[in-house]
N, C-alpha and C positions, 0 to 999 in steps of 0.2 A: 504493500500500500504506500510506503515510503516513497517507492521509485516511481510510483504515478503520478505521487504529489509534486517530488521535483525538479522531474524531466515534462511531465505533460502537463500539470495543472498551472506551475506556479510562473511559466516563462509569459504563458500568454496572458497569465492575471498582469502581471510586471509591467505589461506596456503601461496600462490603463494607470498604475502607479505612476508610472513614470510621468505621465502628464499631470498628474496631481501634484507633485513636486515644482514641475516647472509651474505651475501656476500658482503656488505657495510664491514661490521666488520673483513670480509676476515676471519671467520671461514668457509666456501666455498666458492671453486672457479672455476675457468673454469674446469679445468679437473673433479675437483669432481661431477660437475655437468655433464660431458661427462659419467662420470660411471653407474651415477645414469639412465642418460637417454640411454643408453646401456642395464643399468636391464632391464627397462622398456619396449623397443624394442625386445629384446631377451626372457624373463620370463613374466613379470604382463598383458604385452600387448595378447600374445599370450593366455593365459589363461582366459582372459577376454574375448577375441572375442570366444572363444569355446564354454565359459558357455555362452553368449549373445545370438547365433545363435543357441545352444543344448538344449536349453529353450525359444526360443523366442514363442508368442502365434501366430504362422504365420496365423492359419483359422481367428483371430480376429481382423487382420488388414484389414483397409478400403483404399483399392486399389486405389479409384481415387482420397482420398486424397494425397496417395504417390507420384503417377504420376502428381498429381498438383505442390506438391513441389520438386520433382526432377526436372521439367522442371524449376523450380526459381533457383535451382544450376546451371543449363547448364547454363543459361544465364549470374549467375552473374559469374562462373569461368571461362566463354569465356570475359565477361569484363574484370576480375582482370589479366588474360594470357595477354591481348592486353594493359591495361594500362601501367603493369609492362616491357612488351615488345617492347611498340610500342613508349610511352614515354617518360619514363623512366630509355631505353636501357639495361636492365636486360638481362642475360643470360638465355637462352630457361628455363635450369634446375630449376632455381630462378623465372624465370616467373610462370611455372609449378604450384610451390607450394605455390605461393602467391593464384594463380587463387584457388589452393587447399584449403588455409588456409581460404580463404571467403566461397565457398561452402562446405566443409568440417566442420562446425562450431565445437563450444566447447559443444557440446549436452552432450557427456556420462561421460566426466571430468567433464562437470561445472552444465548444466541445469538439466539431471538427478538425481544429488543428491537435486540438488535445489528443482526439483518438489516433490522428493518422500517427500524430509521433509516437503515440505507445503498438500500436498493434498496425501498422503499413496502410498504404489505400486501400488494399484487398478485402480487410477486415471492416467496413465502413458501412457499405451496403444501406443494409436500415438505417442509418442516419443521413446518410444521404436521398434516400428515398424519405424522410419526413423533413428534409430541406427545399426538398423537390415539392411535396405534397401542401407544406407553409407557406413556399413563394406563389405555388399558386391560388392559393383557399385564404389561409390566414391573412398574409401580406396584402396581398392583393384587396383584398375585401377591407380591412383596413385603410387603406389608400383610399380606398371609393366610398369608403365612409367617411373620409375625414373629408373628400374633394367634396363630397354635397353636403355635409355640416358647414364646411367653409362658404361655402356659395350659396345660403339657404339666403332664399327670397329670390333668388336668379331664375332664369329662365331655364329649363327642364335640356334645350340645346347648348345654351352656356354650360351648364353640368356637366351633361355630355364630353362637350370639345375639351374641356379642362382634364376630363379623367383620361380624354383618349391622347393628350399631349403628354403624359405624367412618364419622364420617363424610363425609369422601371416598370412599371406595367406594362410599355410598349417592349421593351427591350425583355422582357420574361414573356409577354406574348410571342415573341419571335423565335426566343427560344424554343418554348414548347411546341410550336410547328415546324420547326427544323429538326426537332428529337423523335416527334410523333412519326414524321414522315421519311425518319433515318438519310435525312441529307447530310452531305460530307460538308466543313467547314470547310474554307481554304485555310492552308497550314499560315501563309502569314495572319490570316485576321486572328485563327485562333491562340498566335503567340501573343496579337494585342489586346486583346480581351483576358486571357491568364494573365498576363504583367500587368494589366490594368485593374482586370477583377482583384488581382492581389491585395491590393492598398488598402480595399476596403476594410477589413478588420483590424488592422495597428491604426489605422488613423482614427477611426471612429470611437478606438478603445481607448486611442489618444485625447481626442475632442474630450470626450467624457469623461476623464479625470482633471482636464482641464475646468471643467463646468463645476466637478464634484469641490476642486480647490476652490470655488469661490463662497463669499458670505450670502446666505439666502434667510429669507422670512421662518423663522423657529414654529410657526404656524402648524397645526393638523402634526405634529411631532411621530403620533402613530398610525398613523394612515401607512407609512410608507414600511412600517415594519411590521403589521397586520398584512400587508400586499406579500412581502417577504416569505412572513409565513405559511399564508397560502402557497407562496411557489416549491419553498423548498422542503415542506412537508407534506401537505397535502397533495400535492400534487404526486409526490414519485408514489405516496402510497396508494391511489388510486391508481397509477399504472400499474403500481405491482401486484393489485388485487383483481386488474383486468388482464393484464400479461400471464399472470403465473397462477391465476388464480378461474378464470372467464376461459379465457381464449389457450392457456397451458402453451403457452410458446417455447420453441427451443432455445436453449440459453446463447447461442450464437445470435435469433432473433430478437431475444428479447434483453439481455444486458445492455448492448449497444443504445436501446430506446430507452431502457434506463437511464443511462448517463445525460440523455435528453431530457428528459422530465425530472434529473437530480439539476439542470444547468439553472444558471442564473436570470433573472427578470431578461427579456430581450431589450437588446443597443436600437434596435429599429425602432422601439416606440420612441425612445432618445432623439432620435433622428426625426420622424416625424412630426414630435412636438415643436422640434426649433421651428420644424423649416413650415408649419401651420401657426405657428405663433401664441400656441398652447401653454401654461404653465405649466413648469418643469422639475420644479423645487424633489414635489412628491415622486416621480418617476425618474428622477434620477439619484436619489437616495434608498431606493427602492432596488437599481442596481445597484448602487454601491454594496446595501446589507446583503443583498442575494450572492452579488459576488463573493464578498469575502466570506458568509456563509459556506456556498459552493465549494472552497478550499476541501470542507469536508464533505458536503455530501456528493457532489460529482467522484470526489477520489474513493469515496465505500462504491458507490455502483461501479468504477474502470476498476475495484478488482473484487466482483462479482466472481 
């Protein structure tokens, strides 16, 4: 358990540290980190969900583990919307992406690098098939909830054009018709899209330790550590009593989605509150506790 914690868990927690510091020291600061998390939303992100879904191995994904763990999304981001909403008193838009930030977890920033360094690509499968399954159900559907909360009172076309400009959802729709349809990349786009998609996770992990260093309103103090809870208990325990318990999956299938459902609040709702102009106080202390939480519970599920 030791050697998962130090070679896979604790390097990719590290970046996110590391911007916390620099933004202690105020060599970045809020805006810098707004730029960075703009790249990201605009360029790394986009790129990343193409090559994700224009390569994903869709024939080799096992179906009702997916459907096991989507139904532990529904449930825990119908909880995280009504806790944030109901007691809380969050705003619809803030509720949203809290309920986001728990079902949406930190898989392709945080647990995917993690797995591939302990256990190779080969070993990844289900986790990459519930990356594949998030970019396009969770994420997506999140995006086009927040583009018609943002534009309430618009025109039903303006909506529209907004959602169909957004782009990661363009660039994940393209995807998944290139992967559906088994087309070949060309090898140079596909080495700009890996070098590109890369970025997306250190910087983002970056931005938001940047954001985590700064002084915020002491407001709703347990909102964001009630949201916590929910992720990094509740949650793996209902996978484990759908995985191991419903569905009896094999421990190759089902460990891997462990470590999913052990990860931290998702960087994507992070992302999307900046760039919708959302209050962020709650959802990004929300990763912060999950993270460093996560230390342990991600490292008991990688050595399952």
């Amino acid at each position: 358990m030791f050697d998962q914690l130090l070679n896979g868990v604790l390097p990719v927690f590290a970046i996110g540290a590391l911007g916390f510091v620099f933004g202690l020291r105020g060599i970045f600061d809020f805006n810098m980190a707004m730029a960075l998390n703009k790249f990201v939303m605009f360029v790394a992100m986009p790129a990343l969900g193409f090559r994700l879904l224009a390569n994903a191995p869709l024939g080799d994904f096992n179906l009702v583990m997916l459907g096991g763990y989507f139904v532990t999304e529904l449930l825990i981001y119908t909880a995280g919307f009504l806790i944030a909403r109901r007691i809380f008193k969050a705003d619809v838009m803030e509720a949203a992406l809290l309920g986001s930030a728990i079902a949406l977890t930190n898989h392709i920033l945080f647990v995917l690098p993690i797995a591939i360094t302990l256990f190779g690509e080969g070993a990844v499968t289900p986790i990459v098939a519930i990356i594949s399954m998030d970019g396009m159900l969770i994420f997506s559907g999140s995006l086009i909830l927040m583009d018609v909360l943002a534009t309430k009172g618009a025109s039903l076309g303006h909506t529209i054009g907004k959602i169909a400009r957004n782009p990661p959802l363009v660039a994940m729709a393209l995807g998944l018709v290139v992967g559906v349809l088994g087309l070949s990349v060309p090898r140079g786009f596909d080495v700009f899209t890996d070098f590109l998609g890369g970025t997306a996770s250190p910087v983002l992990l970056f931005a938001l330790g940047v954001i985590l260093s700064q002084k915020v309103s002491g407001s709703r103090p347990m909102l964001p550590v009630v949201i916590t809870g929910v992720k990094l208990v509740v949650h793996p325990l209902l996978a484990w009593a759908i995985f191991a318990g419903v569905l009896q999956l094999a421990p190759e299938e089902r460990n891997p989605a462990m470590m999913v459902a052990a990860a931290p609040c998702g960087v994507m709702a992070f992302m999307m509150a900046l760039n919708y102009g959302v209050r962020v106080d709650a959802i990004a202390r929300a990763i912060l506790y999950s993270s460093i939480g996560s230390l342990v519970t991600v490292t008991l599920a990688a050595a399952l």
